[in-house]
C-alpha positions as CSV (number, residue, x, y, z in Angstrom):
1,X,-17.1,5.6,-18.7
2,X,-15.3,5.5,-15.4
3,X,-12.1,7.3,-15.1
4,X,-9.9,6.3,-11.4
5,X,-8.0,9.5,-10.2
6,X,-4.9,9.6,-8.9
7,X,-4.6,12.3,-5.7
8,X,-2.0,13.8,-3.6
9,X,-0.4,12.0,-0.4
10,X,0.4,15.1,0.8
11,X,-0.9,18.8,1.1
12,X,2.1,20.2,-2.1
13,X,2.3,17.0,-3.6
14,X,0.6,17.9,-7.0
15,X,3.7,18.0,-9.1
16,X,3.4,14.1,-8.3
17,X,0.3,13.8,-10.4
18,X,0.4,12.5,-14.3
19,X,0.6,16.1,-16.7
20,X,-2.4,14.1,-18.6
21,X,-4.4,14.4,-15.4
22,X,-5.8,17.6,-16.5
23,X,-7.1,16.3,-20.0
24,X,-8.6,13.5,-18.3
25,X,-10.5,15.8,-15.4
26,X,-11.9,18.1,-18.5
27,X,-14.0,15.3,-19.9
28,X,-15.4,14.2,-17.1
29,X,-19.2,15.1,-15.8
30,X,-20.0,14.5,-12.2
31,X,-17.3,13.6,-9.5
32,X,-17.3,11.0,-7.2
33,X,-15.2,11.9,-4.3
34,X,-14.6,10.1,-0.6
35,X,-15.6,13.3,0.8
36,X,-17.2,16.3,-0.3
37,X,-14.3,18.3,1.4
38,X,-11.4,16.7,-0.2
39,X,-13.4,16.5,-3.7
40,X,-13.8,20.3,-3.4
41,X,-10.1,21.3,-2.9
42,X,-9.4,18.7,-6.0
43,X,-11.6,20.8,-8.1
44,X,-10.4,24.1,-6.9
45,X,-6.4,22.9,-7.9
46,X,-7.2,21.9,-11.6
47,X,-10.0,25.1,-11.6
48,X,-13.1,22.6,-12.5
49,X,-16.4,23.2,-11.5
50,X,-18.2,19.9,-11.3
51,X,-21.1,18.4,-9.4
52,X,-19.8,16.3,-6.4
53,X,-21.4,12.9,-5.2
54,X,-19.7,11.4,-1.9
55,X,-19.1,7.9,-2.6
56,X,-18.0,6.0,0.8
57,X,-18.8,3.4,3.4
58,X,-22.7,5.2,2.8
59,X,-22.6,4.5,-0.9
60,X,-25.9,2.0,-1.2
61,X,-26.7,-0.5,-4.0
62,X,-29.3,2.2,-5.3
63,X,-26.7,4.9,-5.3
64,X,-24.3,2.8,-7.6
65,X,-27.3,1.5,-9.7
66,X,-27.9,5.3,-10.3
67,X,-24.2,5.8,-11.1
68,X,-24.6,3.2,-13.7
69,X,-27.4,4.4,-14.9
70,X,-25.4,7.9,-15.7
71,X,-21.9,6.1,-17.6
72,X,-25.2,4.1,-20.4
73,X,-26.3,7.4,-20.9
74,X,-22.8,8.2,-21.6
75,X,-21.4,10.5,-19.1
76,X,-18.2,10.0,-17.5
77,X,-17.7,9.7,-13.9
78,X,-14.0,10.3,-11.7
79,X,-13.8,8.2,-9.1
80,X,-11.7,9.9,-6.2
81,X,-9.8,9.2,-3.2
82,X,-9.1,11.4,-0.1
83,X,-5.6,10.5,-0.7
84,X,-3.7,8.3,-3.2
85,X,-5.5,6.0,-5.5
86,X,-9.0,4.9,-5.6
87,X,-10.2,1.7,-4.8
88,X,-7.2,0.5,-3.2
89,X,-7.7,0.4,0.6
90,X,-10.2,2.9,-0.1
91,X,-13.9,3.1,-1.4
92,X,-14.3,2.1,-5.2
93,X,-14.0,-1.3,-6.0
94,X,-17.8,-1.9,-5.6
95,X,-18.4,0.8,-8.4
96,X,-15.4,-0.5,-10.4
97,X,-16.9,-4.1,-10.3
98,X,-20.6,-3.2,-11.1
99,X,-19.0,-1.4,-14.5
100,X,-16.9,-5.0,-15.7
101,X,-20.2,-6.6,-14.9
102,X,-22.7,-3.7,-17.1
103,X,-19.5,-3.8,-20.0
104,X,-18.9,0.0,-19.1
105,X,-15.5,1.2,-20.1
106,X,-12.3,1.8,-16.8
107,X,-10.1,3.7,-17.0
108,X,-7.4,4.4,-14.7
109,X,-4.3,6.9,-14.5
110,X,-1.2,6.4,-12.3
111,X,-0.5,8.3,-9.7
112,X,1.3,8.3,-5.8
113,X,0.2,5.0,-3.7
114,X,1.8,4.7,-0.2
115,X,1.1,1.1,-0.3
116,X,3.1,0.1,-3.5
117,X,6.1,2.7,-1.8
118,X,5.9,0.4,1.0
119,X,6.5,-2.4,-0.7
120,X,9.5,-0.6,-2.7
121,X,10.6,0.9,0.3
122,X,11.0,-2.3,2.5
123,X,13.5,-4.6,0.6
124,X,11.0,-7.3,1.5
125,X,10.4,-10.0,-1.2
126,X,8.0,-8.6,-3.4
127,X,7.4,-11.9,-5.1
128,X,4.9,-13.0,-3.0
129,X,2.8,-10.2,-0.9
130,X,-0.7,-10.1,0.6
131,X,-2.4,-6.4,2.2
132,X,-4.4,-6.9,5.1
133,X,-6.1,-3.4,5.6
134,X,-7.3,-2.8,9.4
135,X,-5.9,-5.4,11.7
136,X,-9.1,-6.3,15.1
137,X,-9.3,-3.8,17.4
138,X,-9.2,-6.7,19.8
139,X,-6.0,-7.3,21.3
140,X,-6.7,-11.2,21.6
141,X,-8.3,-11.5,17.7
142,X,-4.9,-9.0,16.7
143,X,-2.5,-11.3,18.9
144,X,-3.9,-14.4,16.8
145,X,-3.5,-12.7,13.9
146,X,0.0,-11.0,13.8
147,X,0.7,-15.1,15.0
148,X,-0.8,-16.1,12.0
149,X,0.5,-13.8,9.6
150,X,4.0,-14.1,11.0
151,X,3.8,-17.9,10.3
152,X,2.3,-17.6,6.6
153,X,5.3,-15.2,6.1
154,X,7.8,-17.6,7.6
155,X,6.2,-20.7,5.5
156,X,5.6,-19.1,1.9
157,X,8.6,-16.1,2.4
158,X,5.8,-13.5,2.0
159,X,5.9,-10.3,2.7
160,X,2.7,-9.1,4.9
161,X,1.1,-5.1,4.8
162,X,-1.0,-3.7,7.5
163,X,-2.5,-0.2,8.7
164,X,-3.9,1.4,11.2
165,X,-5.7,4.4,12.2
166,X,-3.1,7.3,12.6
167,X,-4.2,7.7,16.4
168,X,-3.5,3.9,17.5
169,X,-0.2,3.8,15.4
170,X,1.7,3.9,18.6
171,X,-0.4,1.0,20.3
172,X,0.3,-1.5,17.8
173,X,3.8,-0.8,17.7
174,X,3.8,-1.8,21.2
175,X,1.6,-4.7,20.4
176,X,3.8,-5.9,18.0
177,X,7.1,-5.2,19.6
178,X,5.6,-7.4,22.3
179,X,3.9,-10.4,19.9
180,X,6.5,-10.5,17.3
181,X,9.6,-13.1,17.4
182,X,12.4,-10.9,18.1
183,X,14.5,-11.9,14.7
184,X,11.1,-10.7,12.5
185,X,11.7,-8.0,10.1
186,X,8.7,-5.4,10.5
187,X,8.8,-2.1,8.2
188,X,7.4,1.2,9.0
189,X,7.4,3.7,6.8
190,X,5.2,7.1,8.0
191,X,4.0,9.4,5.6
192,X,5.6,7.6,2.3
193,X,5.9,9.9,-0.6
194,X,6.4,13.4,1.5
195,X,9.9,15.3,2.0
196,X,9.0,14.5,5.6
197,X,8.9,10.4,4.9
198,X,10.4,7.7,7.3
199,X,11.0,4.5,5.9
200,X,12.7,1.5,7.9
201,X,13.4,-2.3,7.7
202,X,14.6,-3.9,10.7
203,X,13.8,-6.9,13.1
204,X,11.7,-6.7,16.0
205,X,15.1,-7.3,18.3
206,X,16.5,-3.7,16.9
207,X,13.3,-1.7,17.1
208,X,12.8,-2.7,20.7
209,X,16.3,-0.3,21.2
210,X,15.3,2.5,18.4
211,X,12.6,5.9,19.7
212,X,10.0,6.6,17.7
213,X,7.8,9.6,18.2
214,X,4.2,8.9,17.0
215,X,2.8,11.8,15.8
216,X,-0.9,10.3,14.2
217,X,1.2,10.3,10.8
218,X,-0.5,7.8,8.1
219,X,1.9,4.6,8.2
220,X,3.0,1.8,6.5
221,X,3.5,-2.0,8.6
222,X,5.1,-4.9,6.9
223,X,6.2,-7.7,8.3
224,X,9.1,-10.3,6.7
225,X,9.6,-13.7,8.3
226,X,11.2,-15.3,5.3
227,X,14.9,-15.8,5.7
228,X,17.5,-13.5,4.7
229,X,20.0,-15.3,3.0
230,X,20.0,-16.0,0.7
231,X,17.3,-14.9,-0.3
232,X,16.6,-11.4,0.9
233,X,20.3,-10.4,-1.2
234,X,20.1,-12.7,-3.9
235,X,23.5,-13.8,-4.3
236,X,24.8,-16.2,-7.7
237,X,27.8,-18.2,-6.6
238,X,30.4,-19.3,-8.8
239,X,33.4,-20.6,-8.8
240,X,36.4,-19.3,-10.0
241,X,37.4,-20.9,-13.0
242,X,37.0,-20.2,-16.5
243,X,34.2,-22.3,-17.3
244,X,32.0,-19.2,-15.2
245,X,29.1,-19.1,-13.3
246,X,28.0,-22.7,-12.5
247,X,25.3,-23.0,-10.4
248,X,24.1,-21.4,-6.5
249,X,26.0,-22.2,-3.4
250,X,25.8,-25.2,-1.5
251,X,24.9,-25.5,2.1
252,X,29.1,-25.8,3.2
253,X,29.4,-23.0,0.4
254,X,26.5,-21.0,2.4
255,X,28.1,-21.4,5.8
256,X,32.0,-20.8,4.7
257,X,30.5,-17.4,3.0
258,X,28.7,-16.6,6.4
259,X,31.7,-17.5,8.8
260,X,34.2,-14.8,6.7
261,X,30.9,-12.7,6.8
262,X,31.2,-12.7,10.8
């Protein structure tokens, strides 16, 4: 069996973890870790002692055929991340796929994920989403892209996710304060689930006036082109009699409500 385990976001964030995580971590046999450093200090917390295999970018064909080869013979392996949850945005999935494929049993536990806080966080439409991971280092292939992504959002009223390294936060910030259509809504939200979290929704036309101090925190980028209303508040109209709610606003409806709005 493969168990996926939940990890801290931040250095005394392991009241966040499930109580059950302990029970879980007791039957488990060998320990699959992103790094041998971070796998260590999870085994130190809980007091395990468990061989450690790094499973990363490295991780071969071979190395996950021999991983398979432990769960027939019935051992169970933890998969886990650095930080957060395994196999989202993060090695994993390749090992998580292989064992649907061979019928071996997946298990996961809940835990902290700063990209699912981002998407509570922003006040974005969370009906439709889409996480893009790494945007090109390339400033012409990144320009096409934020382009592109800004018009899927405005078209389908998706909300859009990106990262980037810690170090070249601050450059696309400026790239996107620069790209963006000034009455986009981006998020940022820097080191989501800490007591020292930052979490913002506002368009590019406001951020252009607000300081930020990049400090190589891990963050958050979302960016909303749908519009705002009324969708973004979803407001019922109704009128005012005592047959109740009858059905949304109407565009003159819409527009009066704005006007006493301004």
């Amino acid at each position: 069996m493969l168990v996926l385990l939940p990890n801290i976001l931040y250095e005394e964030g392991w009241h966040d973890l499930p109580i059950s995580l302990a029970d879980f971590l007791s039957s488990v046999d060998l320990l699959l870790a992103e790094s041998e450093k971070g796998g260590r200090r999870y085994l130190r917390h809980f007091k395990r002692h468990l061989p450690i295999e790094v499973f990363g970018k490295y991780t071969t064909n071979a190395d996950i055929e021999f991983f398979l080869k432990e769960m027939r013979e019935g051992k169970t392996l933890g998969l886990l991340s650095d930080a957060g949850l395994p196999a989202i945005a993060d090695p994993g999935s390749s090992l998580v796929e292989a064992c649907h494929r061979e019928k071996i049993g997946v298990r996961a536990l809940s835990g902290p994920c700063s990209i699912t806080l981002g998407w509570m966080l922003s006040g974005f439409s969370a009906n439709r989403f889409s996480f893009h991971g790494y945007l090109p280092k390339n400033l012409e292939e990144k320009t096409h892209m934020l382009a592109r992504l800004e018009r899927t959002s405005a078209a389908q009223k998706s909300a859009e996710m990106f990262i980037e390294t810690p170090y070249r936060n601050a450059s696309l910030f400026a790239c996107l304060l620069e790209c963006l259509d000034p009455e986009t809504q981006l998020f940022i939200g820097k080191q989501l689930g800490s007591p020292q979290a930052y979490a913002l929704s506002q368009s590019i036309r406001k951020w252009k006036k607000t300081s930020l101090i990049w400090n190589k925190e891990p963050t958050i980028f979302i960016l909303y082109r749908g519009h705002f209303f009324p969708s973004q508040a979803v407001r019922k109209f109704a009128n005012t009699t005592n047959k109740g709610p009858r059905r949304y606003a109407g565009k003159k409806e819409r527009a009066a409500w704005k006007k006493g709005r301004e």
